[in-house]
MARBATOR-192292 format. One record per residue: chain; y negated, x, z of N, C-alpha, C in turn. Coordinates in nm, 4 decimals, padded with zeros to 6 digits, always signed. Layout:
N
<atom><c>A</c><n_v>Y</n_v><n_u>X</n_u><n_w>Z</n_w><ca_v>Y</ca_v><ca_u>X</ca_u><ca_w>Z</ca_w><c_v>Y</c_v><c_u>X</c_u><c_w>Z</c_w></atom>
...
This chain:
97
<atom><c>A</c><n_v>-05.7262</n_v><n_u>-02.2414</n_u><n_w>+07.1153</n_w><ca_v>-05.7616</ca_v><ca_u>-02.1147</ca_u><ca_w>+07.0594</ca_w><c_v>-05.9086</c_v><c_u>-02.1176</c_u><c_w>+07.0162</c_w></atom>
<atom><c>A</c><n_v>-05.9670</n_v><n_u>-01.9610</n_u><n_w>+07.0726</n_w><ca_v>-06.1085</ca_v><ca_u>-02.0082</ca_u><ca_w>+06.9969</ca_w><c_v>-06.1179</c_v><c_u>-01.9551</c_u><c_w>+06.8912</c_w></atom>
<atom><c>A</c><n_v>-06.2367</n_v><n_u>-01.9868</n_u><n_w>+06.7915</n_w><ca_v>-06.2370</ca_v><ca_u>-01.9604</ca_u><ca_w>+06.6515</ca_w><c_v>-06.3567</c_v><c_u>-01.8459</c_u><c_w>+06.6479</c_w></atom>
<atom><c>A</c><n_v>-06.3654</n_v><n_u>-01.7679</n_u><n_w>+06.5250</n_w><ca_v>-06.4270</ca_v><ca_u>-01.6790</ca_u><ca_w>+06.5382</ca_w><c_v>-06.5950</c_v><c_u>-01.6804</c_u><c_w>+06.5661</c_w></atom>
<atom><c>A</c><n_v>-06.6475</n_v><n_u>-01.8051</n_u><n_w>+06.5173</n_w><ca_v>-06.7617</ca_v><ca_u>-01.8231</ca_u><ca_w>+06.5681</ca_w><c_v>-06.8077</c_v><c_u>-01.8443</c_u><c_w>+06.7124</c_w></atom>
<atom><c>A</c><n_v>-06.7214</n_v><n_u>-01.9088</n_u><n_w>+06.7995</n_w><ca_v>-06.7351</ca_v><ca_u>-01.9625</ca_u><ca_w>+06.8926</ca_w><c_v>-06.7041</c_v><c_u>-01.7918</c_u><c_w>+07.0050</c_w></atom>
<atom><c>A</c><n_v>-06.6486</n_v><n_u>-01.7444</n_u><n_w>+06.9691</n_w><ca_v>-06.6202</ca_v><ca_u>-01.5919</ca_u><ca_w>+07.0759</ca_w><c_v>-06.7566</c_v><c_u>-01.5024</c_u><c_w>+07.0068</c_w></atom>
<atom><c>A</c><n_v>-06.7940</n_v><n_u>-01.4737</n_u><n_w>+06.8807</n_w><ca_v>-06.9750</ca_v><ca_u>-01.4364</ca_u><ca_w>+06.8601</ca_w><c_v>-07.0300</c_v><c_u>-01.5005</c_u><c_w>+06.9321</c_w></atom>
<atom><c>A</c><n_v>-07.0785</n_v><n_u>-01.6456</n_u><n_w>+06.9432</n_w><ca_v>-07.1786</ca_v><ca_u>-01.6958</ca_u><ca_w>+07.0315</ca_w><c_v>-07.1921</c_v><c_u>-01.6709</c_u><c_w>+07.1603</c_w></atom>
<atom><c>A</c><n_v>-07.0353</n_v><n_u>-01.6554</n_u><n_w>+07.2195</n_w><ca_v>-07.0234</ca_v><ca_u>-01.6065</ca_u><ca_w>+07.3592</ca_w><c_v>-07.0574</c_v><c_u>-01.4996</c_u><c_w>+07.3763</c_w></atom>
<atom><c>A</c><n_v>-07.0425</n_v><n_u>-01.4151</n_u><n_w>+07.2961</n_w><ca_v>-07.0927</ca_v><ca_u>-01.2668</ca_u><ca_w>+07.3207</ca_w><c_v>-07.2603</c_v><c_u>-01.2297</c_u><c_w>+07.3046</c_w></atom>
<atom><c>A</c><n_v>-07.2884</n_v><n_u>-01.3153</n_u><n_w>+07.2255</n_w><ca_v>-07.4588</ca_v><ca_u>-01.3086</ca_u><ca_w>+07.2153</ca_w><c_v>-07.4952</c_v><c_u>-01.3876</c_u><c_w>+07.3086</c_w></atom>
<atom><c>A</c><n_v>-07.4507</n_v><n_u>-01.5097</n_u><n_w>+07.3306</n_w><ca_v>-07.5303</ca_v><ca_u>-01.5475</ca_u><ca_w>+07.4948</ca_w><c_v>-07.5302</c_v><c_u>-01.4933</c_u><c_w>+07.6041</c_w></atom>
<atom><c>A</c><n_v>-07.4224</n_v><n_u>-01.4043</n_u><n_w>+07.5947</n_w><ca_v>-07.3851</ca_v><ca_u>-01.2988</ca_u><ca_w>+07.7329</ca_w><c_v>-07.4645</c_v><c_u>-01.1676</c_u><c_w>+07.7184</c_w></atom>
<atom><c>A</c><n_v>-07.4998</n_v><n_u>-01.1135</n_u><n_w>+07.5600</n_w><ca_v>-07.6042</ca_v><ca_u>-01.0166</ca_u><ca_w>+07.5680</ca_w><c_v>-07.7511</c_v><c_u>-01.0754</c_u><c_w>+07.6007</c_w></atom>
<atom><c>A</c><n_v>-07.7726</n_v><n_u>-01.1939</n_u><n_w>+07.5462</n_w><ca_v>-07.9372</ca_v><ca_u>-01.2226</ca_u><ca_w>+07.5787</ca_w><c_v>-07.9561</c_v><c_u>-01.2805</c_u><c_w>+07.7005</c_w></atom>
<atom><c>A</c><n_v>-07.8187</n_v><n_u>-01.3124</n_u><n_w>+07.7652</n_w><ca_v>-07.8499</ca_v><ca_u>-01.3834</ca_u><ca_w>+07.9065</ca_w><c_v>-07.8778</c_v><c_u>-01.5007</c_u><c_w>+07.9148</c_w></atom>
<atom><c>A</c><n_v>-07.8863</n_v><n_u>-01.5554</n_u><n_w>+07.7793</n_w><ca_v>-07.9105</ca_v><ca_u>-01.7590</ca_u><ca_w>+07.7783</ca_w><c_v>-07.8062</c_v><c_u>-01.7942</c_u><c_w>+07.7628</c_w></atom>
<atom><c>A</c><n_v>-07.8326</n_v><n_u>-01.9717</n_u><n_w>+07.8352</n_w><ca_v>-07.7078</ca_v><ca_u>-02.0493</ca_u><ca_w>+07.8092</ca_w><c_v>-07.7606</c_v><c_u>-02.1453</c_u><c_w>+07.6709</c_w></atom>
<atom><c>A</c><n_v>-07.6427</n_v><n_u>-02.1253</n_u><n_w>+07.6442</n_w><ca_v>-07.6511</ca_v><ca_u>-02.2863</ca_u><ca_w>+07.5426</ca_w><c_v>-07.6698</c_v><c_u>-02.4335</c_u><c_w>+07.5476</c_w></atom>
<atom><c>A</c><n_v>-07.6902</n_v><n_u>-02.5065</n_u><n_w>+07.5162</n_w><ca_v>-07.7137</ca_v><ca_u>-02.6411</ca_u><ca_w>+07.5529</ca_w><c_v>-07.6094</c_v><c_u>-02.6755</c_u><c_w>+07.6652</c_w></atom>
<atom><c>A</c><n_v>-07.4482</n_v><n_u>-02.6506</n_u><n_w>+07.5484</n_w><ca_v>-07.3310</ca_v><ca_u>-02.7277</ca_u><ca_w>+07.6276</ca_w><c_v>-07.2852</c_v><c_u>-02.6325</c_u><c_w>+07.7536</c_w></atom>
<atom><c>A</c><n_v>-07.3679</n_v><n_u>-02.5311</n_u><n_w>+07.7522</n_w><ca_v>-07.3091</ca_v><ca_u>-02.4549</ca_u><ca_w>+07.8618</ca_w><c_v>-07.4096</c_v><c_u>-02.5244</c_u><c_w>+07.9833</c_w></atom>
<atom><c>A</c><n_v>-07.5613</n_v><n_u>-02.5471</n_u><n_w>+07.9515</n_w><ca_v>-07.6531</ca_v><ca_u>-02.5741</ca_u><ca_w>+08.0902</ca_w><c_v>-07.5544</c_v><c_u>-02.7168</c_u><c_w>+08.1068</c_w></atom>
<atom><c>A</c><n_v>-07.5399</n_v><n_u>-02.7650</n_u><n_w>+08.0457</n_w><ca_v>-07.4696</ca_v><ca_u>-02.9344</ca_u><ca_w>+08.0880</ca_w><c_v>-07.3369</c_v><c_u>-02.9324</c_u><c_w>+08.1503</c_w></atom>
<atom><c>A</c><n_v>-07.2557</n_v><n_u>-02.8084</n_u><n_w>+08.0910</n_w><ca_v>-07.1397</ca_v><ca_u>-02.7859</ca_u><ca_w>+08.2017</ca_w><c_v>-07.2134</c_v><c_u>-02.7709</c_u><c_w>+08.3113</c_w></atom>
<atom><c>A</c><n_v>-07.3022</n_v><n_u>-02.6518</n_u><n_w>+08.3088</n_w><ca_v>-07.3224</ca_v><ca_u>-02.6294</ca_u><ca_w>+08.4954</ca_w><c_v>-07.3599</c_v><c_u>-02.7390</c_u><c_w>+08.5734</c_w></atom>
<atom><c>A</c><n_v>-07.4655</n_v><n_u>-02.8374</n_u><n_w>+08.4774</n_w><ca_v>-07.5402</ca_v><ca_u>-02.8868</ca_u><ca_w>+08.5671</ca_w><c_v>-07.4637</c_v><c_u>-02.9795</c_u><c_w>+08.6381</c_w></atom>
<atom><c>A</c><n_v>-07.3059</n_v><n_u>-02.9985</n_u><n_w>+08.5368</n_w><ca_v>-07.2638</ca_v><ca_u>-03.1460</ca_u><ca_w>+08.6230</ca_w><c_v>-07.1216</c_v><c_u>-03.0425</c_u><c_w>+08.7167</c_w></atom>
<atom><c>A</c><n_v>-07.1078</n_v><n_u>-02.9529</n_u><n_w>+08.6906</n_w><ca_v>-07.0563</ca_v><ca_u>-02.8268</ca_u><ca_w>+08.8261</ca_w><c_v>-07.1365</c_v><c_u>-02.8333</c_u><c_w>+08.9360</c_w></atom>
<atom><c>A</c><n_v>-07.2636</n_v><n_u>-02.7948</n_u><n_w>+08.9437</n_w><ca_v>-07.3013</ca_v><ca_u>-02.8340</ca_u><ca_w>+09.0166</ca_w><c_v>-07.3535</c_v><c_u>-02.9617</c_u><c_w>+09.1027</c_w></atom>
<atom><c>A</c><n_v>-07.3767</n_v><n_u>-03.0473</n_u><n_w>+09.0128</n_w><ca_v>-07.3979</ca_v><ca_u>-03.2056</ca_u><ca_w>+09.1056</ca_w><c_v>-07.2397</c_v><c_u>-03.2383</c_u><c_w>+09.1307</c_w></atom>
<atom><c>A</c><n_v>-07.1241</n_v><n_u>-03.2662</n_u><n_w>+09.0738</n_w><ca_v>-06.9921</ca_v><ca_u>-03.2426</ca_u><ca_w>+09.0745</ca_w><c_v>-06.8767</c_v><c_u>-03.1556</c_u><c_w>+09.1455</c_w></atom>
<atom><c>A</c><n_v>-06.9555</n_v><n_u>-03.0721</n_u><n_w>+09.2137</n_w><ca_v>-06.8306</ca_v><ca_u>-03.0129</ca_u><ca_w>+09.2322</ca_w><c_v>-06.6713</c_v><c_u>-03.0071</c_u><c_w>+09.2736</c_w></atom>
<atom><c>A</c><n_v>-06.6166</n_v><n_u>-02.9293</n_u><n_w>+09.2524</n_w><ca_v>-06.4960</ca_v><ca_u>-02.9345</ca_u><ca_w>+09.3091</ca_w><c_v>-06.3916</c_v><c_u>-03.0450</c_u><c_w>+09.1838</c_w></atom>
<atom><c>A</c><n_v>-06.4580</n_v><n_u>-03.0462</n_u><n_w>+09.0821</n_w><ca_v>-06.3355</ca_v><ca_u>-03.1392</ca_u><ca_w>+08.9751</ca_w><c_v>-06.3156</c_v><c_u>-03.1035</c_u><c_w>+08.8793</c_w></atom>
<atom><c>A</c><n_v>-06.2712</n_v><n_u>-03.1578</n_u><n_w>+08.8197</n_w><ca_v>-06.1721</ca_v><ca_u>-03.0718</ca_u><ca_w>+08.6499</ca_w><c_v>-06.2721</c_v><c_u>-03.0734</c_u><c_w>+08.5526</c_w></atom>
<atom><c>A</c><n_v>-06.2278</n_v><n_u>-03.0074</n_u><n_w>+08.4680</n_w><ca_v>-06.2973</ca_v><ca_u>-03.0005</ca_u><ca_w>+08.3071</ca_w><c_v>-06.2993</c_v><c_u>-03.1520</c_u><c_w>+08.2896</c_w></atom>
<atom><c>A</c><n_v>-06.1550</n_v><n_u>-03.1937</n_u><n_w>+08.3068</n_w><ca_v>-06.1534</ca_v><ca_u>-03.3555</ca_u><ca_w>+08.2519</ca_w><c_v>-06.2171</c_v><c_u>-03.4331</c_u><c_w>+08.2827</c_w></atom>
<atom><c>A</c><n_v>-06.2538</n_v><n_u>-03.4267</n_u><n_w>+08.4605</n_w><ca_v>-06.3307</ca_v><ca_u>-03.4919</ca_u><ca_w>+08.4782</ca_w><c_v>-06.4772</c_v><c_u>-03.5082</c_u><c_w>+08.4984</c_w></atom>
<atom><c>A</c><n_v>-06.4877</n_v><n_u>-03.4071</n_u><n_w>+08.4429</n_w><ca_v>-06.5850</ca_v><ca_u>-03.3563</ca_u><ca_w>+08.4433</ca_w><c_v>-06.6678</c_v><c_u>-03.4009</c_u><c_w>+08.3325</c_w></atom>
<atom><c>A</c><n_v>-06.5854</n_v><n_u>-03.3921</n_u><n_w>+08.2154</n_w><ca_v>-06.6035</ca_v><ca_u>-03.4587</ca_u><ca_w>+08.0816</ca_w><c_v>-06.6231</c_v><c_u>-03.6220</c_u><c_w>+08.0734</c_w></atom>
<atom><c>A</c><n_v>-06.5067</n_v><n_u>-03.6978</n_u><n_w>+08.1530</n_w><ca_v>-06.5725</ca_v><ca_u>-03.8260</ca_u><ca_w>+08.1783</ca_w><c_v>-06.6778</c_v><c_u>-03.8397</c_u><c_w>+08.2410</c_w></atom>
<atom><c>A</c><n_v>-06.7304</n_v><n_u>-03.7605</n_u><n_w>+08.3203</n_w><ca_v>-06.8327</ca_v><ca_u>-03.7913</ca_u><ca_w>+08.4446</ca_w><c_v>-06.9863</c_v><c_u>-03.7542</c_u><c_w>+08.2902</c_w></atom>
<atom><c>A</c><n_v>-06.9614</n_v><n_u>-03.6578</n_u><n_w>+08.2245</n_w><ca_v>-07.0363</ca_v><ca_u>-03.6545</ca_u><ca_w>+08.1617</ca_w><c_v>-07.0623</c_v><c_u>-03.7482</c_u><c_w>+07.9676</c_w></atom>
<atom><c>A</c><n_v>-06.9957</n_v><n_u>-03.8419</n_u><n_w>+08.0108</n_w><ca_v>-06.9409</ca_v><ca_u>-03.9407</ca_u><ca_w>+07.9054</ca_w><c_v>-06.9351</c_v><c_u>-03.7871</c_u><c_w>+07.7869</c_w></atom>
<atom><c>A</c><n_v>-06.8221</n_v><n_u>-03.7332</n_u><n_w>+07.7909</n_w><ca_v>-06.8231</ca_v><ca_u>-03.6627</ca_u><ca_w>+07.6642</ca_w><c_v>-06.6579</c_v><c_u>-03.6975</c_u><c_w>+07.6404</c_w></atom>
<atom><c>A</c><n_v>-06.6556</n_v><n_u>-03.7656</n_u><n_w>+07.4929</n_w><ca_v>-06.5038</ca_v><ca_u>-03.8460</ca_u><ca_w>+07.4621</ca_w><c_v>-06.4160</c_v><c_u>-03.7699</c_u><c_w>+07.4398</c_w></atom>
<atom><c>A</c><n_v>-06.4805</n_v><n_u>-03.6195</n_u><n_w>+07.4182</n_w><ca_v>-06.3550</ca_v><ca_u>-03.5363</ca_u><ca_w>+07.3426</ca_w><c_v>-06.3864</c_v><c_u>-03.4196</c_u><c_w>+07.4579</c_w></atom>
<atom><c>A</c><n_v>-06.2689</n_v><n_u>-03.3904</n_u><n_w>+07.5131</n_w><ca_v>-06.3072</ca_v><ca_u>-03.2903</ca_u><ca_w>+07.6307</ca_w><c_v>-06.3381</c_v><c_u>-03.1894</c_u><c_w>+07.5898</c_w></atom>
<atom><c>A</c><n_v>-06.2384</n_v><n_u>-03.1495</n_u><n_w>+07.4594</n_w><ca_v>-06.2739</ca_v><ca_u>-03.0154</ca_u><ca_w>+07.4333</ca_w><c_v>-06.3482</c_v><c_u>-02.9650</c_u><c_w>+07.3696</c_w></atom>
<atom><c>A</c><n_v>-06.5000</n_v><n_u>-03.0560</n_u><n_w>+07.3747</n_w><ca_v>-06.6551</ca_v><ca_u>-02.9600</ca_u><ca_w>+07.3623</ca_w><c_v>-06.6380</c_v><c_u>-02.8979</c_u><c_w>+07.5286</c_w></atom>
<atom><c>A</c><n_v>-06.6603</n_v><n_u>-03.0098</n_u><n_w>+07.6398</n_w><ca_v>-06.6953</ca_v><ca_u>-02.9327</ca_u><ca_w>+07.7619</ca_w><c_v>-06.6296</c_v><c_u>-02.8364</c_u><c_w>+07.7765</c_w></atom>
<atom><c>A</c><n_v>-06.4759</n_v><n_u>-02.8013</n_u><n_w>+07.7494</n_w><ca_v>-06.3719</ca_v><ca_u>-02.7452</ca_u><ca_w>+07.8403</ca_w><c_v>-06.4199</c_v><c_u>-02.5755</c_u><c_w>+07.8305</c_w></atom>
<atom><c>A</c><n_v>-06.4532</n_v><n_u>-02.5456</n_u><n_w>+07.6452</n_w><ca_v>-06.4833</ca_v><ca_u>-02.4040</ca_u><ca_w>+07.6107</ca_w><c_v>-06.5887</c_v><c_u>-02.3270</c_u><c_w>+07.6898</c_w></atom>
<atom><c>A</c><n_v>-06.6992</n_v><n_u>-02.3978</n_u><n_w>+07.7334</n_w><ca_v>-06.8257</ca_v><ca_u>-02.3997</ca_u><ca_w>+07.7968</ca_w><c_v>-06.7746</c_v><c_u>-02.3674</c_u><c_w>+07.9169</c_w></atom>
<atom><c>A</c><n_v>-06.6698</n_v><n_u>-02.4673</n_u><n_w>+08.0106</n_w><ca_v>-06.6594</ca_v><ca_u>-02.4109</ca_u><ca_w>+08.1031</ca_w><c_v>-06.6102</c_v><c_u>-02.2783</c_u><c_w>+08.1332</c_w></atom>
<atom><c>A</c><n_v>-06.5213</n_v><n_u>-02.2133</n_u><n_w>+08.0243</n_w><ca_v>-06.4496</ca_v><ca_u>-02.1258</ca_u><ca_w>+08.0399</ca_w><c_v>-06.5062</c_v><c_u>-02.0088</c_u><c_w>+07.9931</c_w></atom>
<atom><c>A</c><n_v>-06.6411</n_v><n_u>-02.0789</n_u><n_w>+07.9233</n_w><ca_v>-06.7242</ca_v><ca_u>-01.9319</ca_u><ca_w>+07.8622</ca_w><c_v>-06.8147</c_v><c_u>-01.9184</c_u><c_w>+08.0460</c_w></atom>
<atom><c>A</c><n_v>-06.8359</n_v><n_u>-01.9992</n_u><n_w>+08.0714</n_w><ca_v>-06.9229</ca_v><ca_u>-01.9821</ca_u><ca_w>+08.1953</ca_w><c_v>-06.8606</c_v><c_u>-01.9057</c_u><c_w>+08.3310</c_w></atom>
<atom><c>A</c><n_v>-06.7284</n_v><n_u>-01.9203</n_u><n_w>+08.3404</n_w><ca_v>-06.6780</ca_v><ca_u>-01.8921</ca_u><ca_w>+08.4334</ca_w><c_v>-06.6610</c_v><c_u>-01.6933</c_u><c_w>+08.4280</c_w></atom>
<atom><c>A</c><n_v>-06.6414</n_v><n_u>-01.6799</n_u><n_w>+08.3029</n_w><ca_v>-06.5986</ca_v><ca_u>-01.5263</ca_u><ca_w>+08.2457</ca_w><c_v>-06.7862</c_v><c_u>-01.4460</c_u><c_w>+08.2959</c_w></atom>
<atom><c>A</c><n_v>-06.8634</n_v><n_u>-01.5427</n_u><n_w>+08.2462</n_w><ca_v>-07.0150</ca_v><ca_u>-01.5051</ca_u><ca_w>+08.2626</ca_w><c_v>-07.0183</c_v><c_u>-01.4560</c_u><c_w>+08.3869</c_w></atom>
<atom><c>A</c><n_v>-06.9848</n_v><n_u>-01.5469</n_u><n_w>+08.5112</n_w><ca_v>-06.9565</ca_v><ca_u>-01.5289</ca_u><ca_w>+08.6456</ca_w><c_v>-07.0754</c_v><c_u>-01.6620</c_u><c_w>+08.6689</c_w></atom>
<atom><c>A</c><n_v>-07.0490</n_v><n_u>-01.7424</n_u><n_w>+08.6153</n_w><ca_v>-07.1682</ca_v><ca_u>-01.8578</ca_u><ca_w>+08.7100</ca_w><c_v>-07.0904</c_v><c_u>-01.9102</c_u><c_w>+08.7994</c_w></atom>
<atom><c>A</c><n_v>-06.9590</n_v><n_u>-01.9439</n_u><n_w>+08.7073</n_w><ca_v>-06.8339</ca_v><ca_u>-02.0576</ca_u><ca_w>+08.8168</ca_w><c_v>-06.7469</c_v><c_u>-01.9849</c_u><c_w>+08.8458</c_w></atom>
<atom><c>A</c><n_v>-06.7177</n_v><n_u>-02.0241</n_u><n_w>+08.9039</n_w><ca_v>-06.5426</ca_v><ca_u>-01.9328</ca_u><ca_w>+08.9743</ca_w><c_v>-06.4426</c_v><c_u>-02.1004</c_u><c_w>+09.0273</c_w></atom>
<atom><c>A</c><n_v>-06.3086</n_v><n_u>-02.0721</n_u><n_w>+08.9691</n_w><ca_v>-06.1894</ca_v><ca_u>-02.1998</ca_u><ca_w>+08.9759</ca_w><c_v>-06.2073</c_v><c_u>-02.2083</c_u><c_w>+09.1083</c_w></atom>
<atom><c>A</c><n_v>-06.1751</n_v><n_u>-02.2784</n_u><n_w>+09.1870</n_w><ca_v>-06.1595</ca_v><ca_u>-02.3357</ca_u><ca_w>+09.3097</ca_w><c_v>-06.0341</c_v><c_u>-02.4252</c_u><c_w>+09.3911</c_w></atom>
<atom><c>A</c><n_v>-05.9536</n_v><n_u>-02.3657</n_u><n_w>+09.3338</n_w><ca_v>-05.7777</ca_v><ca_u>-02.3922</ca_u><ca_w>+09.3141</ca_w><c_v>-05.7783</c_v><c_u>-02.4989</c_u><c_w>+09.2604</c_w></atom>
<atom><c>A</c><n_v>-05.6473</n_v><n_u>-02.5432</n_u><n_w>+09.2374</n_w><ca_v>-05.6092</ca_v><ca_u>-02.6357</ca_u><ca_w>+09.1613</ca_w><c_v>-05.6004</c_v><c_u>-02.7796</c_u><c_w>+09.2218</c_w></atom>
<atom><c>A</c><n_v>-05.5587</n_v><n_u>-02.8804</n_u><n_w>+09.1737</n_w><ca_v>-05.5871</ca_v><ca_u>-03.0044</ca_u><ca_w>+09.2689</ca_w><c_v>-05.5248</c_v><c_u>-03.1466</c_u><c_w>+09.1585</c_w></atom>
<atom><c>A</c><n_v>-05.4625</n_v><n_u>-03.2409</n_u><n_w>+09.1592</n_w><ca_v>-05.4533</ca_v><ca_u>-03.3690</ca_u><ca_w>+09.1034</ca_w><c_v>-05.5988</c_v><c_u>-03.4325</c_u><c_w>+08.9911</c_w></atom>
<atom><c>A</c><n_v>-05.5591</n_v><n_u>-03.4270</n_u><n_w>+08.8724</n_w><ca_v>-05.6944</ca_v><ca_u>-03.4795</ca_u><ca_w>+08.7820</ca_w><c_v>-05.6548</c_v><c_u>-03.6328</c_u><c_w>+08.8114</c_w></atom>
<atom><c>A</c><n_v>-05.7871</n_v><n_u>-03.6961</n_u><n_w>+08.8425</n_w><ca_v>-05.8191</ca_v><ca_u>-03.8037</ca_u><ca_w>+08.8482</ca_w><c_v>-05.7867</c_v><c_u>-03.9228</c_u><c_w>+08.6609</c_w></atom>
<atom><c>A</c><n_v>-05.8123</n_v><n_u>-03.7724</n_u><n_w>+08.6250</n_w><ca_v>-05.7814</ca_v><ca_u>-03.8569</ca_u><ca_w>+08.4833</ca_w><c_v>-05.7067</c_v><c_u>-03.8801</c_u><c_w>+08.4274</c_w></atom>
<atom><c>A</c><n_v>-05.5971</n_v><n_u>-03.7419</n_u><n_w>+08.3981</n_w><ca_v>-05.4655</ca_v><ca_u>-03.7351</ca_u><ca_w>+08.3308</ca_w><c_v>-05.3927</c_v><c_u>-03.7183</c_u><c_w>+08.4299</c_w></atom>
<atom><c>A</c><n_v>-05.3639</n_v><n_u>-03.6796</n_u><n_w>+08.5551</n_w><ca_v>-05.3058</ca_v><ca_u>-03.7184</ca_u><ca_w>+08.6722</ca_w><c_v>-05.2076</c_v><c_u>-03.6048</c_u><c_w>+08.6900</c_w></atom>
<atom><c>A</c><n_v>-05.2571</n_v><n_u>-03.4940</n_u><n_w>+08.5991</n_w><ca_v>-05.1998</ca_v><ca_u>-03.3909</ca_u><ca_w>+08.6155</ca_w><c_v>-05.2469</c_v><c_u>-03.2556</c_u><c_w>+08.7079</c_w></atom>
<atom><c>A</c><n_v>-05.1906</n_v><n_u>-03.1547</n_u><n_w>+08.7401</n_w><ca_v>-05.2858</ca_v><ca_u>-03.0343</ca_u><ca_w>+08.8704</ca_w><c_v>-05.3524</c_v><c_u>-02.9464</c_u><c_w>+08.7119</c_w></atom>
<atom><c>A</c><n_v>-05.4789</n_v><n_u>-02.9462</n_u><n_w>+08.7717</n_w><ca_v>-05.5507</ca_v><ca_u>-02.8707</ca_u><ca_w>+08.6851</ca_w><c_v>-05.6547</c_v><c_u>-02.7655</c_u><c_w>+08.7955</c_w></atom>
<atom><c>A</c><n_v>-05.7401</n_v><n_u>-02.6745</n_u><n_w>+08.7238</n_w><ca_v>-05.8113</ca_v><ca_u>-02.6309</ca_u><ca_w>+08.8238</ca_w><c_v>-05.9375</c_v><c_u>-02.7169</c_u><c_w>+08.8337</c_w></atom>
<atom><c>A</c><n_v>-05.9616</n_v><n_u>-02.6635</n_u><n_w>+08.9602</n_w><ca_v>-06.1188</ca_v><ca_u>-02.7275</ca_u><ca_w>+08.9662</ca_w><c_v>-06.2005</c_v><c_u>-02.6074</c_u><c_w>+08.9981</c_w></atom>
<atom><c>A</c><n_v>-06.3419</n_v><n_u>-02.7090</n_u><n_w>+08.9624</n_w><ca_v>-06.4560</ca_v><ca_u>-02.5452</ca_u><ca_w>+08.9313</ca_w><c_v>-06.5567</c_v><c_u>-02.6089</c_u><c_w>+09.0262</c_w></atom>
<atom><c>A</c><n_v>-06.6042</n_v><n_u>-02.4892</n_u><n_w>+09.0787</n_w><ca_v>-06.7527</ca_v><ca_u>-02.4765</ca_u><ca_w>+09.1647</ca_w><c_v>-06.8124</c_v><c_u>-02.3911</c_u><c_w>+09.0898</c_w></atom>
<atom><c>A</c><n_v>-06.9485</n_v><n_u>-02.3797</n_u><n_w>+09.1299</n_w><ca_v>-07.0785</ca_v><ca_u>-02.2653</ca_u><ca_w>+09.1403</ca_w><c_v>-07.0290</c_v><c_u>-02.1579</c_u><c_w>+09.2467</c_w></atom>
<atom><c>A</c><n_v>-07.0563</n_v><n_u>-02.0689</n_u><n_w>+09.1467</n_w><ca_v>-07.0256</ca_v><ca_u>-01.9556</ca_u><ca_w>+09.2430</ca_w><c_v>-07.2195</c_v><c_u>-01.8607</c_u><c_w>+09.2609</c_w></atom>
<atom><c>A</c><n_v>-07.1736</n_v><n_u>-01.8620</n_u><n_w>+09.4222</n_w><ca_v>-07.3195</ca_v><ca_u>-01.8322</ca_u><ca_w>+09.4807</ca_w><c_v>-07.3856</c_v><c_u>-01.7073</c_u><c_w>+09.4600</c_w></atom>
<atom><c>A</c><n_v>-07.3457</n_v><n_u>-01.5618</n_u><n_w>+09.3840</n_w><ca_v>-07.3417</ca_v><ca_u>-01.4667</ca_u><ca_w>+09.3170</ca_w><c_v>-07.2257</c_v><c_u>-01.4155</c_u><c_w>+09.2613</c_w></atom>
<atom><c>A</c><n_v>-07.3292</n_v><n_u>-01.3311</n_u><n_w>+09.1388</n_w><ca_v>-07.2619</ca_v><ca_u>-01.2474</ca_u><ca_w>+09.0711</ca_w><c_v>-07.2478</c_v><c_u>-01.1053</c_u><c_w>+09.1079</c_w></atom>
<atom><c>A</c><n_v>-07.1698</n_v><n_u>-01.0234</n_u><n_w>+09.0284</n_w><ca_v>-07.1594</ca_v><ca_u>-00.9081</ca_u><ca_w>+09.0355</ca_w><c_v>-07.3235</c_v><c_u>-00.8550</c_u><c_w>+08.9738</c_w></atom>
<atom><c>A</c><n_v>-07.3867</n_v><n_u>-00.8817</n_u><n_w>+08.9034</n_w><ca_v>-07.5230</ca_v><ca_u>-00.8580</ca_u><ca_w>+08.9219</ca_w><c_v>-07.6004</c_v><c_u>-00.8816</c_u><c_w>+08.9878</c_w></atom>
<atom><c>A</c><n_v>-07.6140</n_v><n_u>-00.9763</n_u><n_w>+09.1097</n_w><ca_v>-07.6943</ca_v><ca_u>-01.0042</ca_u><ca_w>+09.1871</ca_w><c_v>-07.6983</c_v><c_u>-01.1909</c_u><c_w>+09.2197</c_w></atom>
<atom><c>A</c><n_v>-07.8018</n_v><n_u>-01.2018</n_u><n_w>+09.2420</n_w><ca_v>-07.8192</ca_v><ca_u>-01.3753</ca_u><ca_w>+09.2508</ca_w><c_v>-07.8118</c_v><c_u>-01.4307</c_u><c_w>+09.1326</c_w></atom>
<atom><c>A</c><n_v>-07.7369</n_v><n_u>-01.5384</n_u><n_w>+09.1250</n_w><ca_v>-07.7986</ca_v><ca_u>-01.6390</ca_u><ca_w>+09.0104</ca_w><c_v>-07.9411</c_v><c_u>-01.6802</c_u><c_w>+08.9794</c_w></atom>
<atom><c>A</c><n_v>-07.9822</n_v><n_u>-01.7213</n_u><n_w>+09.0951</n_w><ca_v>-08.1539</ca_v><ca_u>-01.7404</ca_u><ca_w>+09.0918</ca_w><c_v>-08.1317</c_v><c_u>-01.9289</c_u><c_w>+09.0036</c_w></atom>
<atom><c>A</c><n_v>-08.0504</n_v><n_u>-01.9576</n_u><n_w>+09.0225</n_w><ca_v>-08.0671</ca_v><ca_u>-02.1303</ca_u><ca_w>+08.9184</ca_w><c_v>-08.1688</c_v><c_u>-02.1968</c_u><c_w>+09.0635</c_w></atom>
């Protein structure tokens, strides 16, 4: 569940159009990464507690940077989770990254 600060921040990064720290570090390892889980995504980015990355990803995806990329076996917890790519536009136009 998110807490009330954390759905403000999303909404002001989505009005000014910036990402946040933990959001550029989701993408960046979406993009060198693709195609794997939050989880692993989180190990790949030594972060111990997933659920800093996981919110980030899910604030990013609503943004329209990522889009899920079906689901698939986590390497980590060995459970089907989704996996995320870069998605190559938005409904506004190019990303431009």
């Amino acid at each position: 569940m998110l807490n009330r600060t954390s759905i403000e921040t999303f909404h002001d990064l989505r009005r000014e159009g910036a990402l946040g720290a933990m959001q550029q570090e989701a993408l960046r390892l979406i993009r060198r990464y693709p195609g794997r889980t939050a989880r692993e995504l989180a190990e790949i980015g030594r972060h111990p507690d997933p659920n800093v990355l996981r919110p980030r990803i899910v604030e990013l995806a609503r943004l329209g940077y990522i889009r899920a990329d079906g689901t698939k076996r986590c390497t980590v917890t060995g459970r089907r989770a989704i996996a995320w790519r870069i998605r190559e536009t938005r409904e506004q136009g190019e990303l431009g990254l």
